[in-house]
LUMVEX-369803 format. One record per residue: residue in one letter; x, y, z of N, C-alpha, C in turn. Coordinates in steps of 0.05 Angstrom, whole numbers, plus 32768, in hexadecimal, padded with zeros to 4 digits. Example, Ala and Ser with C-alpha at 12.3 -4.5 7.8 and 13.67 -1.06 7.14 Angstrom:
! LUMVEX-369803
A81087F8E809C80F67FA6809C81087FBE809C S81017FD3808E81117FEB808F81028001809D 
! end
This chain:
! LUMVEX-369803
X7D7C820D82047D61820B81FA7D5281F38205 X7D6781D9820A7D5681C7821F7D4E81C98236 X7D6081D382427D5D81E2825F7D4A81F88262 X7D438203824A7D3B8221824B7D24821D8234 X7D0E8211823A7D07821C82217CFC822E8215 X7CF9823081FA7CEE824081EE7CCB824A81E1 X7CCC826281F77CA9826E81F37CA1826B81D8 X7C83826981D47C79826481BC7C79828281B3 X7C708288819B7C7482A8819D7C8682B5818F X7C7E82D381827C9682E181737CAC82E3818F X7CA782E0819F7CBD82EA81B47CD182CB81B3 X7CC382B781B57CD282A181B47CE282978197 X7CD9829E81817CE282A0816B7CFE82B08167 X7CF682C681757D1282DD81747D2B82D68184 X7D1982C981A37D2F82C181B57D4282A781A8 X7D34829181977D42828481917D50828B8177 X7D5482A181697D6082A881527D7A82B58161 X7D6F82C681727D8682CC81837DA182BE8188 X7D9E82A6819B7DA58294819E7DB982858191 X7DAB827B817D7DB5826F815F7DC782858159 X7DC8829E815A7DDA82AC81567DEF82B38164 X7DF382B081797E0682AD81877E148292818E X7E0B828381867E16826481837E2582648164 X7E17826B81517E27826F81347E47827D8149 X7E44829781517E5A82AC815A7E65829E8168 X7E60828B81787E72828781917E84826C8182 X7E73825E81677E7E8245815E7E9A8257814B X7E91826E81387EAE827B812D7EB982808141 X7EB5828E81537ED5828F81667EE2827A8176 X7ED68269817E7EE5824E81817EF58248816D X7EF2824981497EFA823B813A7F1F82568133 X7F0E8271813F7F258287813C7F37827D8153 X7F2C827581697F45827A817A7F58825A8175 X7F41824481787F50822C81667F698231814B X7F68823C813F7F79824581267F918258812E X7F86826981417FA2827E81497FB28270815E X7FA1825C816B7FB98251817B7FCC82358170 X7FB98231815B7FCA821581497FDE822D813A X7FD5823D81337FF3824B81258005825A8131 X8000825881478012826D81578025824F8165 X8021823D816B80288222816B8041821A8158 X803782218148804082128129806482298128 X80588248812C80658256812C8084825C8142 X80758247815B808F8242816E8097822E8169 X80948222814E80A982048147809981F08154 X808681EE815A807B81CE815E805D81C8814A X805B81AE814A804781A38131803181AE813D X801981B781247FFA81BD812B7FE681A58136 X7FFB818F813C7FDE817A813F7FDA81678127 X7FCC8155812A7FC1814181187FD6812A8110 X7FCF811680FE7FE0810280FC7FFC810E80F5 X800E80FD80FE802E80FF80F0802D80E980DA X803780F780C8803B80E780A9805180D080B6 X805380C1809A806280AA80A3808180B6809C X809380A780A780AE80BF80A180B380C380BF X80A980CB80C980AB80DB80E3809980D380F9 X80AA80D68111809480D48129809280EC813F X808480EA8154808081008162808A81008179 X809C8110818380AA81148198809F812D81AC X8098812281C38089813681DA8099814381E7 X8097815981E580A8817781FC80A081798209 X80AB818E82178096819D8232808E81BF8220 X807881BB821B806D81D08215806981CB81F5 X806781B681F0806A81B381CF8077819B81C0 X8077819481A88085817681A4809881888187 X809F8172817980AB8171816880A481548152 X80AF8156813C80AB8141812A80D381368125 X80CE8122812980E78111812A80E980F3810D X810280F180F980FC80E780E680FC80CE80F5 X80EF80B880E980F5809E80F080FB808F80D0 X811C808080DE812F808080B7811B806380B3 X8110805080C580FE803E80AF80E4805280A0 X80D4805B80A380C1805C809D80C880748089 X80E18085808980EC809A807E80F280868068 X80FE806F806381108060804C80EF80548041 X80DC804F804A80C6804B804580BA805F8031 X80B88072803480B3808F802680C5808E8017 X80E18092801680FA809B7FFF80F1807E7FEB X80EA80687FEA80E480567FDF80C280567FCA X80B5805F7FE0809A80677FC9809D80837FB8 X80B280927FBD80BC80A37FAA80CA80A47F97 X80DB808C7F9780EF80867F8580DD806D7F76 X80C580627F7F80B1804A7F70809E80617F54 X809480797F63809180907F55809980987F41 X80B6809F7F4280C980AF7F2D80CE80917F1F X80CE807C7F2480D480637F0A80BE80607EF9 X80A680707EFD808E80747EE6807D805C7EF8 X807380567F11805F80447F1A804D805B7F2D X8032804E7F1B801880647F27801580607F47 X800480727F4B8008806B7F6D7FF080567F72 X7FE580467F5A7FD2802D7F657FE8801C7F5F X7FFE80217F57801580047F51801D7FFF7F65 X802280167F74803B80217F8B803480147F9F X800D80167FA07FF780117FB47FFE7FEA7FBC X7FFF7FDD7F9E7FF27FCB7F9A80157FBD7FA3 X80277FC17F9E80477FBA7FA0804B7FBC7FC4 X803F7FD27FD380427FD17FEF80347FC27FFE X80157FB87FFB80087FAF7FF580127F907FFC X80137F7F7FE080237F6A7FD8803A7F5F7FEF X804A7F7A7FFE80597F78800F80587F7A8039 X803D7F868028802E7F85804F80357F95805B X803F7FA7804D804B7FBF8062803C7FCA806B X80327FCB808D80227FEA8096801D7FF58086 X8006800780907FF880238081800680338096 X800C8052808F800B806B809C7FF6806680B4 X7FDC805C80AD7FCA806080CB7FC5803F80D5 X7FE3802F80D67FDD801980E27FFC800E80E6 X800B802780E28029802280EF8027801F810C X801C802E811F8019802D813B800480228147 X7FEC8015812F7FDE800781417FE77FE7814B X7FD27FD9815C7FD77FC1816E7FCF7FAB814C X7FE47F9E813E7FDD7F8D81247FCF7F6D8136 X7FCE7F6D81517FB17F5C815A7F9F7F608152 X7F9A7F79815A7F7A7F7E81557F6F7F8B8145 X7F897F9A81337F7A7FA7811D7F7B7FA58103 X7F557FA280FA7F477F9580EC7F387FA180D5 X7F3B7FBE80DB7F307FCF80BF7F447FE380C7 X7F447FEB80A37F437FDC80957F5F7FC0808F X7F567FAC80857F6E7F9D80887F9A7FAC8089 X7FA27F94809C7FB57F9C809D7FCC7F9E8089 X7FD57FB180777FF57FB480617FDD7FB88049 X7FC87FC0804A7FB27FBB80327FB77FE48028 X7FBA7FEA80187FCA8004800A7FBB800E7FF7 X7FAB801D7FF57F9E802A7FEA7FAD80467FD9 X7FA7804C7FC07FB6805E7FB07FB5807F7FBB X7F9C80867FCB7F9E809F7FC87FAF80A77FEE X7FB880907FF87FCF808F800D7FE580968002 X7FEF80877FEC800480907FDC800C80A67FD6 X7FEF80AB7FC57FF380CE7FB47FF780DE7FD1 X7FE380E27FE77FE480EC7FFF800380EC800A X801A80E08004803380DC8010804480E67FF7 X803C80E17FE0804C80EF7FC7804981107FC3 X803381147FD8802B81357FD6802981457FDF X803A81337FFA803A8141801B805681538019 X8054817080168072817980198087817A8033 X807681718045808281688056809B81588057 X80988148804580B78139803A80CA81478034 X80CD8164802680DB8179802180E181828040 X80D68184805080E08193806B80CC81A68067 X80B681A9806780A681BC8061808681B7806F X807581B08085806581A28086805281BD8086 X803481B78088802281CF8087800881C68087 X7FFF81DC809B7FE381D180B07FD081ED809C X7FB181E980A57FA481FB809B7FA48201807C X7F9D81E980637FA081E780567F8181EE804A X7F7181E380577F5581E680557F4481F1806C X7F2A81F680607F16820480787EFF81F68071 X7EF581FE80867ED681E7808B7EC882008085 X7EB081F2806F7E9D81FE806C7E8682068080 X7E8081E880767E6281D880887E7381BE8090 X7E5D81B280967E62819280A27E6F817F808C X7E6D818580797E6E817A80617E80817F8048 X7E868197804B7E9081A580337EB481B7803F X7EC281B280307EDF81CA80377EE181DB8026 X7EEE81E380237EFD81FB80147F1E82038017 X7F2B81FF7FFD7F44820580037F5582228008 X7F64821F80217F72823C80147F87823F800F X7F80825980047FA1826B7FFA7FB8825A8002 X7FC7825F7FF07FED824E80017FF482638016 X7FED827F800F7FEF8290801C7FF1828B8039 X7FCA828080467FC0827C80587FCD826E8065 X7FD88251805A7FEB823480697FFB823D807F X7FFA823280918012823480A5802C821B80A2 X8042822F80A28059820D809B8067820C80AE X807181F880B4808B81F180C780A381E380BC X80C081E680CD80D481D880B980CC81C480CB X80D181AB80B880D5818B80C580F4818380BD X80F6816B80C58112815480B3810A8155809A X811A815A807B8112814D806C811581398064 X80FF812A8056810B8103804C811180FC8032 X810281128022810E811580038111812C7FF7 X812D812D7FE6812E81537FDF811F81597FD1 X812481717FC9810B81837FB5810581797F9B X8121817C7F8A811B81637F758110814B7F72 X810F81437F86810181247F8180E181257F89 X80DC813C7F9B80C281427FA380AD81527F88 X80C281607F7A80B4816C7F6080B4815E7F51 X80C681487F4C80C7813A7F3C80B681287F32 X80AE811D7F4F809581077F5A807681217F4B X807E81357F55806181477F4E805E81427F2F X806B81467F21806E81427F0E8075812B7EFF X807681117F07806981027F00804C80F57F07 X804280FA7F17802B80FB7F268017810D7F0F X801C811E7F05800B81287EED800E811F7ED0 X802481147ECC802780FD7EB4801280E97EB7 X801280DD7ECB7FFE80BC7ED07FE580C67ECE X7FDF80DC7EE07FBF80EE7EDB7FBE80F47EC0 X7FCD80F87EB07FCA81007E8F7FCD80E77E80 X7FD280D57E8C7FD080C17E797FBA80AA7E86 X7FB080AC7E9C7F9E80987EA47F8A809D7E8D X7F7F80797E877F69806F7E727F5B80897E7C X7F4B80997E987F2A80A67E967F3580B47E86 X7F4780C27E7D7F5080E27E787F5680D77E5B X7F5F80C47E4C7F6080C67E2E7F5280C17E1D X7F5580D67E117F4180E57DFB7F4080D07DDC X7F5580BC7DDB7F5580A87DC17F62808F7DCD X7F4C80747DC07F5280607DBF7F6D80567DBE X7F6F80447DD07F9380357DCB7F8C80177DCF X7F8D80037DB77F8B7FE37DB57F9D7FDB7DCA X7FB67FE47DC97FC77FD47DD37FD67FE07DEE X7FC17FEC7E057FD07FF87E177FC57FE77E2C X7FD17FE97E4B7FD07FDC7E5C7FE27FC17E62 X7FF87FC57E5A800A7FB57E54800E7F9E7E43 X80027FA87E2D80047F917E1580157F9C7DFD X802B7FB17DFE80327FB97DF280567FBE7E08 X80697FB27DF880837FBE7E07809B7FBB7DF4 X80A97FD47DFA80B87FE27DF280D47FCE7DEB X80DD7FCC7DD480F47FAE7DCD81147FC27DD8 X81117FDC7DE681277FE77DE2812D7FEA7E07 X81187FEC7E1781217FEF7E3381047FCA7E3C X80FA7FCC7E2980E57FBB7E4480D97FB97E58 X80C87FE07E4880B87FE57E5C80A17FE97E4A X80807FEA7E5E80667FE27E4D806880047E3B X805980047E2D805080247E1A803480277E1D X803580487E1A802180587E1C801580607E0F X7FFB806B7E077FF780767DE57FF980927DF3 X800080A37DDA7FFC80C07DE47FF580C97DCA X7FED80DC7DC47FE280EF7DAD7FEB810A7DAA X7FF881097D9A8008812F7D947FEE813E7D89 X7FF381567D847FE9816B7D767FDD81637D66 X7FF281597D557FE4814F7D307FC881367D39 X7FC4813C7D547FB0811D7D4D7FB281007D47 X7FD580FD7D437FDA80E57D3A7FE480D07D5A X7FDF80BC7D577FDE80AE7D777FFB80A87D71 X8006809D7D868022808C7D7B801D80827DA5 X803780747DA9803C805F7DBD805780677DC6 X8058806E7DE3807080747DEB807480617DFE X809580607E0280A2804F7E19809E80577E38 X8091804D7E478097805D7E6080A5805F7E6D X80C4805E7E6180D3805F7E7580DF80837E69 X80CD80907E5880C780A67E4D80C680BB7E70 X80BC80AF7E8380AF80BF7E9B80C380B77EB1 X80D980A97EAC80F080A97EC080FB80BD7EC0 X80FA80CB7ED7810380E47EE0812380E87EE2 X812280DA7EF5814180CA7F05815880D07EFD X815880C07EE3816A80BE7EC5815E80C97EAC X816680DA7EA2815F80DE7E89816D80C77E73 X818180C27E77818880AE7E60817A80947E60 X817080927E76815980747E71814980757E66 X8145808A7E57812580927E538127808A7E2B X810C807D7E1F8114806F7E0F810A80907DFE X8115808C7DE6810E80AB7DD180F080A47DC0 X80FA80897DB880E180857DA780C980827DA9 X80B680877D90809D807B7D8E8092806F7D7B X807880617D84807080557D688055805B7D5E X805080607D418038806C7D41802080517D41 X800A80577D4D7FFD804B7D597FE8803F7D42 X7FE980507D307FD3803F7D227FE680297D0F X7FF880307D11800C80157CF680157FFA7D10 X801B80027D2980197FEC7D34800A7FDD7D3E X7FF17FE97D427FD17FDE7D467FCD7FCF7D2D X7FD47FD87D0F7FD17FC57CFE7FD87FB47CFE X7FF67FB47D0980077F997D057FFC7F807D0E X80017F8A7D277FF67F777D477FDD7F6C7D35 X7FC07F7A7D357FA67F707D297FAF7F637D13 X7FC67F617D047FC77F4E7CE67FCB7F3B7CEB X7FE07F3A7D047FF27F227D107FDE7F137D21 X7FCB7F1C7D337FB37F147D3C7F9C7F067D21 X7F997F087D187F807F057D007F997EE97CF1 X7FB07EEF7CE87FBF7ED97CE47FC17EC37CF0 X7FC27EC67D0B7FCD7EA77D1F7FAE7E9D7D20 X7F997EAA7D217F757EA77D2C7F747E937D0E X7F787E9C7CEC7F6F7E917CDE7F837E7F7CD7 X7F9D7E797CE77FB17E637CDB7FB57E557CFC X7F9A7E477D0B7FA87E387D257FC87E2D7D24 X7FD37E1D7D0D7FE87E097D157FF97E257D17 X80067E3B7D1C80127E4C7D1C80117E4F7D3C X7FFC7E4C7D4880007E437D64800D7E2A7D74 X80057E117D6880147DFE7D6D80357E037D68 X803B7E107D51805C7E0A7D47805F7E1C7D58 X805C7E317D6980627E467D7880657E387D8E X804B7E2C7D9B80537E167DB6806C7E0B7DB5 X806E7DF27D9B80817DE57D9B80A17DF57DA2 X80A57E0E7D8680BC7E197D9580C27E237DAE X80B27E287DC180AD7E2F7DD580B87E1C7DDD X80B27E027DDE80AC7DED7DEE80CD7DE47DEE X80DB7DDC7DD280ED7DDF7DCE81077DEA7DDD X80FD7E0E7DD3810E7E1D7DE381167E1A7E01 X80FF7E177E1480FE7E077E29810B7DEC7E32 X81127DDB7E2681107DC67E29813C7DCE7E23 X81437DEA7E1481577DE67E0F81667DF47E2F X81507E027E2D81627E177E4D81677DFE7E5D X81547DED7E6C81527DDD7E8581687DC87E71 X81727DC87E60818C7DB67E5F81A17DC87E66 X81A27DD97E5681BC7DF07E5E81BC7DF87E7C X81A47DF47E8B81A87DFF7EA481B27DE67EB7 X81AA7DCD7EB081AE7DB37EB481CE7DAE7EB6 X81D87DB57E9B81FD7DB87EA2820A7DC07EAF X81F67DE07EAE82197DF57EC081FE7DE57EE1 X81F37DE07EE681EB7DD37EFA81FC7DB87F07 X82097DAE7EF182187D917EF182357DA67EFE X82347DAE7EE682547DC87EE7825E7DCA7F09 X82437DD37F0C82477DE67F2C82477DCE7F46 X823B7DB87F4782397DA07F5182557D997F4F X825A7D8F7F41827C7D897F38828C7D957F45 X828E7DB67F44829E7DC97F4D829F7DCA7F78 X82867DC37F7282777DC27F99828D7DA97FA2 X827F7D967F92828E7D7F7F9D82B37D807F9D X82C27D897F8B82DD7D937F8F82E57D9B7F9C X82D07DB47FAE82D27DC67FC582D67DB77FD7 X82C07DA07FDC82BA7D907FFD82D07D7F8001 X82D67D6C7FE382F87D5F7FE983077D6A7FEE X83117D807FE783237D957FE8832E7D988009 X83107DA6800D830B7DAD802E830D7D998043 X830E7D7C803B830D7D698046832E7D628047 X83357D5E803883547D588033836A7D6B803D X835F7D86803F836B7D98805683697D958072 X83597D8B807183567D8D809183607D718096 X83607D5D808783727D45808C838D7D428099 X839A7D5B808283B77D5E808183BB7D6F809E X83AD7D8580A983AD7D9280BD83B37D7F80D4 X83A87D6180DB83A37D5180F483BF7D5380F5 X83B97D54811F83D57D49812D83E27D2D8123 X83F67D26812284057D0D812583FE7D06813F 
! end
């Protein structure tokens, strides 16, 4: 149409509707023959294209590649899955890798000179969930998950539709459902999603039996109560604590015991002091077997010294 342009006129109007219509036609069959040859691809055992998850790298054929595990970045993965199944959300998971500087998935292979966005080992949560949800870890990977609308918009399809391939797997099935399934516990209990007040959640509340923080949750009856989270360890069932507490008698407590120390200050001071006390008793007791072990060192070095004495030639 730049080359060519278009007459003023019902004739020029038509010619360019024309047009437009055969550009719509010619843009679907590009996108048909794109699709039958990524699955016909997929279908002779090699990957459809696009990034390789972390876990794995890509190995070039002649006529095709393959996906190959790599055991760091694979123990990398078996590790944010087993961070998962111990009841930590994937902003903990985010914030713990993070903390440790580890590469991102899209900054394992770049040049860490020069690259500057986004910062480097910086871990964002929905990377996480993205790696907790990839079945790919099962040996299962799968292209054609979605379709393009417009420029803007997708649409998912059918499981039906998916094309899969076998890969290596890096974690079994169990631990992959497992993870699914806790992954919808944390979504059911994140603050946007609950439906009643909890005073004492966000870690100001923990459990005297494992020493881990509690959750509020609400049964049927409407009545709140506070569970242990170690309630959502998968792993082990016997770690998992049974009890609960109901939430409005320990909210009382806590608020009595609060409203008590606010209208009696010296109950703070005598609290410092034992504190201060207690303190003051460890760093002696640690002070001894410190002496203890000093003593014992030094027995060693005479010891060792006096052997090797007796050893000399005449």
């Amino acid at each position: 149409m730049v080359t060519d342009p278009i007459e003023a006129g019902p004739e020029g109007v038509l010619r360019r509707h024309i047009k437009g219509a055969f550009a719509e036609w010619e843009k679907a069959k590009i996108l048909e023959r794109t699709r039958r040859g990524m699955v016909r691809r997929i279908q002779a055992g090699h990957p459809g294209g696009g990034n390789v998850p972390l876990g794995y790298r890509y190995l070039s054929e002649p006529h095709g590649g393959r996906w190959e595990m790599d055991e760091d970045e694979a123990a990398l993965v078996q590790r944010i899955f087993a961070l998962c199944l111990r009841g930590l959300s994937t902003r903990k998971i985010a914030a713990q890798l993070t903390a440790e500087r580890l590469p991102t998935p899209s900054q394992r292979h770049a040049d860490h000179r020069t690259y500057k966005k986004p910062p480097l080992g910086v871990w964002d949560h929905p990377t996480v969930r993205g790696i907790l949800t990839n079945p790919a870890y099962i040996g299962q990977a799968v292209w054609g998950t979605h379709e393009n609308l417009t420029k803007t918009t997708r649409r998912r399809r059918p499981e039906s539709e998916w094309v899969r391939l076998t890969v290596p797997p890096i974690v079994d099935a169990e631990t992959f459902h497992s993870a699914q399934a806790a992954l919808q516990q944390h979504r059911a209990l994140a603050i946007r999603n609950r439906k009643y007040d909890y005073l004492l959640c966000g870690g100001r509340l923990r459990c005297g039996r494992y020493g881990r923080g509690m959750t509020g949750i609400c049964r049927k009856s409407g009545i709140r109560y506070y569970r242990c989270n170690s309630h959502h360890y998968l792993m082990d069932p016997s770690l998992r604590c049974p009890g609960v507490l109901r939430a409005d008698v320990v909210e009382a407590q806590v608020w009595a015991a609060v409203v008590r120390v606010l209208e009696q200050p010296e109950l703070i001071a005598t609290e410092v002091a034992r504190q201060e006390t207690h303190a003051e008793a460890q760093r002696a007791e640690i002070g001894l077997r410190m002496a203890v072990l000093d003593a014992a060192l030094a027995k060693c070095v005479r010891e060792a010294h006096g052997g090797r004495m007796h050893m000399r030639p005449r």
